[in-house]
N, C-alpha and C positions, 0 to 999 in steps of 0.2 A: 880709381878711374878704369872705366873699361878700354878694353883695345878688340873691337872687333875686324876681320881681313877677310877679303873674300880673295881665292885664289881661281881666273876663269881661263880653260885651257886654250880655249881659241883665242883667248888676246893673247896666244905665246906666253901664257901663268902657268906653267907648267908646276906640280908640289916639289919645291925644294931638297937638294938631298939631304939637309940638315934634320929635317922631323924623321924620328923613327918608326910613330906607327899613325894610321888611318885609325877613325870610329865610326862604326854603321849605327846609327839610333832610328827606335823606332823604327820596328818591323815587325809583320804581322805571320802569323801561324795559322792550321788550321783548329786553334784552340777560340779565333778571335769568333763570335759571333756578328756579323755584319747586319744588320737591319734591311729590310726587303722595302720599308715604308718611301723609300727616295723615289721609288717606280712610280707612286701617286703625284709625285712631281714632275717627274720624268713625263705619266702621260699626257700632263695637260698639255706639253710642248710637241709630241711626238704619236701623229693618228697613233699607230701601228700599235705601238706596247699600251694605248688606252683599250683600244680592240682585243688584243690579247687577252686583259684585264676583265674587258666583260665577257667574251667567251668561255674564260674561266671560271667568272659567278654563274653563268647559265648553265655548265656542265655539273656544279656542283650543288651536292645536296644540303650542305649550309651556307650561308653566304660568306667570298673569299677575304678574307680579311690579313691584309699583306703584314699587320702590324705583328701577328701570331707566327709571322714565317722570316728565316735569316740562311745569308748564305759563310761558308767559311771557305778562305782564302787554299789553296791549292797545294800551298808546303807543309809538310811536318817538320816540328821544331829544327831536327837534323839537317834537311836538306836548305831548309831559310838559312839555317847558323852557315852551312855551307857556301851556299850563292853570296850571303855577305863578303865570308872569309877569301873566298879565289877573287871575287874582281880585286879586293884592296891587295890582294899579296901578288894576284897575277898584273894587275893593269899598272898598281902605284909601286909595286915592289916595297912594299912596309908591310911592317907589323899589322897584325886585322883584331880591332877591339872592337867587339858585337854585343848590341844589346838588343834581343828581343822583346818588344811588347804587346802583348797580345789585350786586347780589352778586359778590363777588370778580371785578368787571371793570371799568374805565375806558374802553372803548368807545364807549358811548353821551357821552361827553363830549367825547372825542379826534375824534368823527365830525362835532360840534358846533362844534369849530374848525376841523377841514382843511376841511368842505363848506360850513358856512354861515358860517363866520370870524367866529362869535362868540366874541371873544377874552375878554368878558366873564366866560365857561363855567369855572367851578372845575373840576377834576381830583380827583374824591371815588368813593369807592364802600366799599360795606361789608361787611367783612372777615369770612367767618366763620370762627369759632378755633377750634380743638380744643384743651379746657382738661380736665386729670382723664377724667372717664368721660362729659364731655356736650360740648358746644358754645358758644360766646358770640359775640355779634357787636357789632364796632366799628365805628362810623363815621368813617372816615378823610378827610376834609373840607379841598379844596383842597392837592394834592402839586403841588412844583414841577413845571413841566411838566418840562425836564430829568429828573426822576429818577423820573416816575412809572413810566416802563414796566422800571424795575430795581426800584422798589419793588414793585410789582405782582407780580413775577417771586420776588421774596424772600416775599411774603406768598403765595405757588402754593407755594411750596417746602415753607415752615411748616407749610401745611395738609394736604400730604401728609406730611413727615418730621416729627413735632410735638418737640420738644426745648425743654425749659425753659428751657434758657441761650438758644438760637436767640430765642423768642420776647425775653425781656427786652431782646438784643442790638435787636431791632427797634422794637420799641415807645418805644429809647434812644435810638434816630436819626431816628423820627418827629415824637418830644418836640422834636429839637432843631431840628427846620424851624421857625423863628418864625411861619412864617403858616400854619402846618399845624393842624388841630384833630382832636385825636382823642377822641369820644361815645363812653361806652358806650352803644348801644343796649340798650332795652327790658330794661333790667338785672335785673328780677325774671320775665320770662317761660321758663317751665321749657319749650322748645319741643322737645328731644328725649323728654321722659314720663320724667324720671329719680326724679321725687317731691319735692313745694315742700320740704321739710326737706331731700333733699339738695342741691337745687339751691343754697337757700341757703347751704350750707356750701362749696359749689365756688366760689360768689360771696363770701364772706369768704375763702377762699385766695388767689382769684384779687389782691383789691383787697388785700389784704396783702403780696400779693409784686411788684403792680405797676401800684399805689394813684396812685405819686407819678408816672407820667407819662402817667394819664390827665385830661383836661383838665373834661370835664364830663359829667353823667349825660342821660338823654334821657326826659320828659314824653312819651310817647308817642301818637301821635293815633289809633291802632288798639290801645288796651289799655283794659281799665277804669278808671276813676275814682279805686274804693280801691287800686287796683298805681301807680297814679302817685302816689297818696298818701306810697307805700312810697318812692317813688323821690325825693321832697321832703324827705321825712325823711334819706333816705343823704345826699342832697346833705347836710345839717345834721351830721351827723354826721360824716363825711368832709372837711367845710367844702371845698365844692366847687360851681360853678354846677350851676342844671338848665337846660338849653336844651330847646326845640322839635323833633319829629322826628316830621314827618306819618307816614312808612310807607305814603303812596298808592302801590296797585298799580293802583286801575282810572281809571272819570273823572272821580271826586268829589276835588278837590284836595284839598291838606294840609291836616288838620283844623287843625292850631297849628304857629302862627308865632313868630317872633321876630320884637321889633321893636330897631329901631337908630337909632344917630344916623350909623352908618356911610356912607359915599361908596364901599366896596367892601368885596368879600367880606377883605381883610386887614385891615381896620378894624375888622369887626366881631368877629374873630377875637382880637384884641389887645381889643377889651370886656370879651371871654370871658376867654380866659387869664391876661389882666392886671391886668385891676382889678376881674376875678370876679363883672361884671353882666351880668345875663341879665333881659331883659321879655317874657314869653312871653306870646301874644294867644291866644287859643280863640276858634275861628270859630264861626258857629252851627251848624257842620256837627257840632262835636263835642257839641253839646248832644242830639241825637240819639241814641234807643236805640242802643246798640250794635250790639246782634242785626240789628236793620235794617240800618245802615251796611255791616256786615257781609255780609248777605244783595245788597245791592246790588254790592258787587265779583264775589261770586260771578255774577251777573247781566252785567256788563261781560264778567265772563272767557270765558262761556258767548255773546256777541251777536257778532250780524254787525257789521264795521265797514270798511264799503264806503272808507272813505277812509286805509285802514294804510298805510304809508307802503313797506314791503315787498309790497305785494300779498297778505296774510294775512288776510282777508275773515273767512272763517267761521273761528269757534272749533275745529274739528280743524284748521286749517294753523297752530294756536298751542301746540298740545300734543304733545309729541315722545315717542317711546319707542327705547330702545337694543336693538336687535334683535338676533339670535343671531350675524350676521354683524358685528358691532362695529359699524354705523352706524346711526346715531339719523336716524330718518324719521318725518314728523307723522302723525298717526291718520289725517289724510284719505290718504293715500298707501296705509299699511296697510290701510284696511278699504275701499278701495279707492270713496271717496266713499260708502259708506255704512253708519256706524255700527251697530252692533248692536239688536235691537230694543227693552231696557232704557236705554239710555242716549236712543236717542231719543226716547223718555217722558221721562225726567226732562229733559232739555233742552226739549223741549214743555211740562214744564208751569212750569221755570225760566222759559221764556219767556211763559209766560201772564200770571205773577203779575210780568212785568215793565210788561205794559199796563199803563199810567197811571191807568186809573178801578180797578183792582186794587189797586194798591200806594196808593190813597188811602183806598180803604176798609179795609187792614187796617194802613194808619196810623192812622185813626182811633180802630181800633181796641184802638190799643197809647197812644193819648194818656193824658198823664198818667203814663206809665209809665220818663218820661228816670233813665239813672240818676242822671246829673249833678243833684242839686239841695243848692244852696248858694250 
């Protein structure tokens, strides 16, 4: 039987001093490649970035095509594992068990043992699957080291060759690493645009045909309220944990945690899988509008960050596009340090409403407005 707990600080739930450490899952690196194609959604709703979009096919001498271009997240492995590690040890005063997952790569983890010999570092990253006519993503959480860079290689394979037996074949041999954990992530979020009715029917085939060797659902700390709602209920339904799965991409850490009684990331993994408890904490971060939270990463993605660990300072040596010649080169390369004249407006005025006496006045102005109240 599962036992899942949400611990929320503003109803006076403060973490317990009985658990010894906190868990960050799922979090993102500049190894993650982000997809650029959301903008095409983005501008049906918003003149501005539609405009943008076509002054950039007119400036250019092939046609722009967003789905050739990705941006990546602002941390190096080091400084993510970092901002994990101080909120849990500075805010919770516990142990900090951190798993980074970068999209379909274990990089940003594997550089974290050879360079800084933090042997600590799980071997996780999350998988994304072509299931049916859409996409799903797993969180694959602490692979032996041994067999990560042939599981990695099996999970490359899958997602280019997609085969139904292939998949189960793998998901059958993940199950079977004891100290492995496999999340669904963000299980109700329809991210390809297939339609909430059909996504959830891809989502009932999918946990029907390979239900039993996933280990637990994921509370998401970049989704709504009522979608995690939804995802409390599966667990109930499913009779399966829900765990924690921040989803930071910029430098606001993981909105929710896990807490543990665990002494390492395979302790708390055998919590999960074995005796089906999960203590998830919500930070005050996630009590927070969304739309705001939201608007802030975009603000990260879009700043200068004089201290990246690769020398990627300004936001075009972050964002890459696949050129006619097969090689991907960052915008600042492309437009030869300087960007088009619509984009540099909207990064101007991104940047404006990043001042601090800006972004206090039109929090104020959204007070009262948390979706979170309960």
């Amino acid at each position: 039987m599962t036992r899942n707990k949400l611990h929320v600080p503003w109803r006076g739930q403060g973490p317990p001093r009985q658990f010894r450490s906190a868990v960050s899952l799922h979090s993102h690196t500049h190894h993650s490649q982000e997809s650029l194609v959301f903008l095409y959604r983005l501008a049906a709703r918003v003149g501005f970035i539609d405009w943008a979009i076509k002054c950039g096919q007119r400036g250019s001498a092939s046609r722009l095509d967003l789905a050739r271009g990705w941006w990546t997240p602002p941390l190096v492995p080091r400084a993510a594992w970092e901002l994990e590690r101080r909120q849990i040890e500075s805010d919770l005063g516990l142990a900090a068990l951190v798993s980074l997952t970068d999209h379909d790569s274990i990089e940003g983890p594997l550089s974290l043992k050879a360079a800084d010999g933090l042997r600590e570092v799980t071997v996780s990253a999350e998988w994304t699957v072509p299931f049916h006519n859409t996409f799903l993503h797993l969180g694959i959480h602490n692979l032996p080291a041994a067999a990560a860079q042939q599981a990695m290689a099996a999970m490359a394979h899958y997602t280019a060759h997609p085969r139904p037996e292939a998949l189960s074949s793998l998901l059958r041999w993940f199950h079977e690493m004891p100290e492995t954990l496999i999340v669904f992530n963000h299980p109700f979020w329809d991210e390809k645009g297939i339609g909430p009715k059909q996504h959830r029917r891809v989502l009932q085939a999918f946990l029907h045909r390979h239900g039993d060797t996933i280990h637990a659902f994921e509370l998401n700390g970049l989704r709504p309220w009522a979608e995690n709602l939804w995802v409390l209920e599966l667990g109930r339904v499913w009779n399966k944990p829900v765990v924690s799965g921040g989803d930071r991409h910029g430098l606001e850490p993981n909105a929710v945690l896990n807490l543990s009684h665990a002494f390492t990331f395979g302790e708390f993994i055998e919590e999960v899988r074995v005796y089906g408890r999960s203590e998830i904490y919500l930070t005050e971060h996630y009590r927070r509008p969304l739309f705001w939270r939201m608007f802030d990463a975009v603000l990260d993605a879009v700043g200068d960050h004089e201290g990246h660990g690769l020398g990627w300072t300004r936001w075009d040596d972050r964002v890459f596009y696949l050129c006619e010649d097969g090689r991907a080169r960052p915008l600042r390369e492309i437009w030869q340090g300087r960007p088009p004249g619509p984009i540099r407006s909207f990064v101007a005025v991104a940047r404006t409403l990043h001042r601090s006496w800006v972004q206090r006045t039109l929090r104020a102005a959204a007070a009262g407005q948390q979706e979170l109240v309960w």
